[in-house]
C-alpha positions as CSV (number, residue, x, y, z in Angstrom):
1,X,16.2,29.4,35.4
2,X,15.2,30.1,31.9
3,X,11.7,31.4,31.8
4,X,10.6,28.7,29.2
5,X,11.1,26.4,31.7
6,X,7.8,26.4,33.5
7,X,4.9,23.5,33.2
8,X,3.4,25.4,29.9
9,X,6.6,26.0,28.7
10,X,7.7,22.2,29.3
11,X,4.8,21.4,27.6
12,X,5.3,23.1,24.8
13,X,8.8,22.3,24.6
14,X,7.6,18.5,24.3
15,X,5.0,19.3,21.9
16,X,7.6,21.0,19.6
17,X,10.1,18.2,19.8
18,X,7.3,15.4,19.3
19,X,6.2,17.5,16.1
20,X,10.0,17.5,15.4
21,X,10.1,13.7,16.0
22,X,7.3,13.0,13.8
23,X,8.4,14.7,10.7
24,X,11.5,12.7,10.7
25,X,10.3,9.4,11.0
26,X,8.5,8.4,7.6
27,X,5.3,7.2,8.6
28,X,4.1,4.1,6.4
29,X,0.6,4.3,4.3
30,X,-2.8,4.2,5.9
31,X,-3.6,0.8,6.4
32,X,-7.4,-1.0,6.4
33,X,-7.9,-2.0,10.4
34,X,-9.9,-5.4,10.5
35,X,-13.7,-4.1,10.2
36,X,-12.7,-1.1,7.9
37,X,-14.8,-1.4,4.6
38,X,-12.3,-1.4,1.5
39,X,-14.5,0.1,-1.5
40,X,-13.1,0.1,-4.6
41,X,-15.8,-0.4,-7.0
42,X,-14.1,2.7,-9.5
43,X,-10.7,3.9,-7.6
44,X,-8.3,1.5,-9.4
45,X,-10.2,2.5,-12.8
46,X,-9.5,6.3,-11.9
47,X,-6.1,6.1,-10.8
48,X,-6.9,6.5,-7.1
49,X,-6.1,4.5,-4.3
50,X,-9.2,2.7,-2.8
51,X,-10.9,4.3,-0.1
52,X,-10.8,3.2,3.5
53,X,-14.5,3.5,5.8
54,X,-13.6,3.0,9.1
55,X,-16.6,1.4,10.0
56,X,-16.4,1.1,13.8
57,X,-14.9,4.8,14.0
58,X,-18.0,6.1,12.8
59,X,-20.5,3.3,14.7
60,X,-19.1,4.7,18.1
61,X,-20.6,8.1,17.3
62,X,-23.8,6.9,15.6
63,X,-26.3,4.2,15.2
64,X,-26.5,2.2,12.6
65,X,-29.6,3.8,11.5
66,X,-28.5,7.0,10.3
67,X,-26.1,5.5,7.6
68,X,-27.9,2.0,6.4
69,X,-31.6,3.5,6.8
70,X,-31.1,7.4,6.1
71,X,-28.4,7.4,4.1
72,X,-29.5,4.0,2.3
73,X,-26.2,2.0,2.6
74,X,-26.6,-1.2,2.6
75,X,-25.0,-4.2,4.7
76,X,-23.0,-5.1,2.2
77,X,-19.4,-3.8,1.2
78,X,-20.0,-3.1,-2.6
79,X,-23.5,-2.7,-1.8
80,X,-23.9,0.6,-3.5
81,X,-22.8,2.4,-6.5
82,X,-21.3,5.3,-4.9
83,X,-19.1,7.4,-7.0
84,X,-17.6,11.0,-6.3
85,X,-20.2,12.6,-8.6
86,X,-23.1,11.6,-5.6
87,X,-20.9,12.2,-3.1
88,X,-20.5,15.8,-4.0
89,X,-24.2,16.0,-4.5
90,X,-24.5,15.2,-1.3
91,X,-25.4,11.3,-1.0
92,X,-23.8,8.4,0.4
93,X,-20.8,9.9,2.4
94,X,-21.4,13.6,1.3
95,X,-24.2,14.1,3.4
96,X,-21.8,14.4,6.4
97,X,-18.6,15.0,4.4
98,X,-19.6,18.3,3.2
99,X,-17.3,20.7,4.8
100,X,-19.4,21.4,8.1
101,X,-20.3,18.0,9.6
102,X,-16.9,16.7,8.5
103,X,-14.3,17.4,5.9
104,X,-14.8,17.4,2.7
105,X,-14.1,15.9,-0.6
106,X,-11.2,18.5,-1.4
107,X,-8.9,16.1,1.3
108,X,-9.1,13.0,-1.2
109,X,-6.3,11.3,0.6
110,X,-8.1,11.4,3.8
111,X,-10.3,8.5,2.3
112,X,-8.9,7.6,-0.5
113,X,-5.8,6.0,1.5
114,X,-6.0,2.2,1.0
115,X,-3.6,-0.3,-0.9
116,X,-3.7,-0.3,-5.2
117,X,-5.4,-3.1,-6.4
118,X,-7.5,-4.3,-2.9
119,X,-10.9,-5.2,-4.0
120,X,-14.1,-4.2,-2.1
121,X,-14.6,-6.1,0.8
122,X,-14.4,-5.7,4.9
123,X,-11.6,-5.8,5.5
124,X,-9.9,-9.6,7.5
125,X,-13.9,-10.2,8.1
126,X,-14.5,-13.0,10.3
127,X,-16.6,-14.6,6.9
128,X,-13.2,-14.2,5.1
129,X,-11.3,-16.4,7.7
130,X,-14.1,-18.6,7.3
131,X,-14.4,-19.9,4.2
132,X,-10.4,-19.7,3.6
133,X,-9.7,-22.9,1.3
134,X,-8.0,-25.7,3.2
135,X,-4.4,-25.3,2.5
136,X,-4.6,-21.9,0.9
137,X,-1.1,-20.0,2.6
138,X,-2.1,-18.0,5.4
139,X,-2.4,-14.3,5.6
140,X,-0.3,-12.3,8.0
């Protein structure tokens, strides 16, 4: 048999033709999951797309404390004027996203992923399905 052909090289075979896959199939914008926090207090304005905080992505890996009493955010999407100018100083999300801790602001897409024109909120909260006017059309 071809010397490729053992488990490693199997396994690397399928890693090259997943790659392979991937690249042709034209994967769709990053979406907000429901819990995400939507901020777009000054993206629109700048010509950006919105940025996306997955919010229970970074509550599996820590409490809530570091973020709304260290880092001062509040409980309330909007809640803060956060612009890049703080974040590269260091505030808000640059205390992690700095490079080290996680990456930083020079991967704008990475954040800055959402849909044009969706405003600040939490993304399909339970509150939003909530107070839904009667009759309003249904979002899907």
């Amino acid at each position: 048999m071809i010397k490729f052909m053992t488990r490693k090289g199997g396994l690397l075979w399928g890693l090259i033709l997943a790659l392979f896959v991937a690249m042709l199939v034209d994967l769709p914008e990053a979406r907000a999951e429901y819990g995400d926090v939507v901020i777009n207090n000054y993206s629109d304005g700048a010509g950006m797309r919105p940025a996306i905080f997955p919010h229970w992505f970074h509550r599996m890996r820590f409490r809530c404390k570091v973020c709304h009493a260290d880092l001062g955010f509040k409980f309330k999407a909007g809640g803060n004027e956060i612009n890049m100018v703080k974040i590269i100083d260091g505030q808000f999300c640059g205390a992690c996203h700095n490079g080290e801790i996680a990456w930083s602001v020079e991967n704008c897409n990475l954040c800055h992923s959402g849909k044009p024109g969706t405003p600040t909120q939490v993304h399909e909260s339970t509150i939003q399905k909530l107070v839904q006017p009667t009759g309003a059309p249904q979002k899907k």
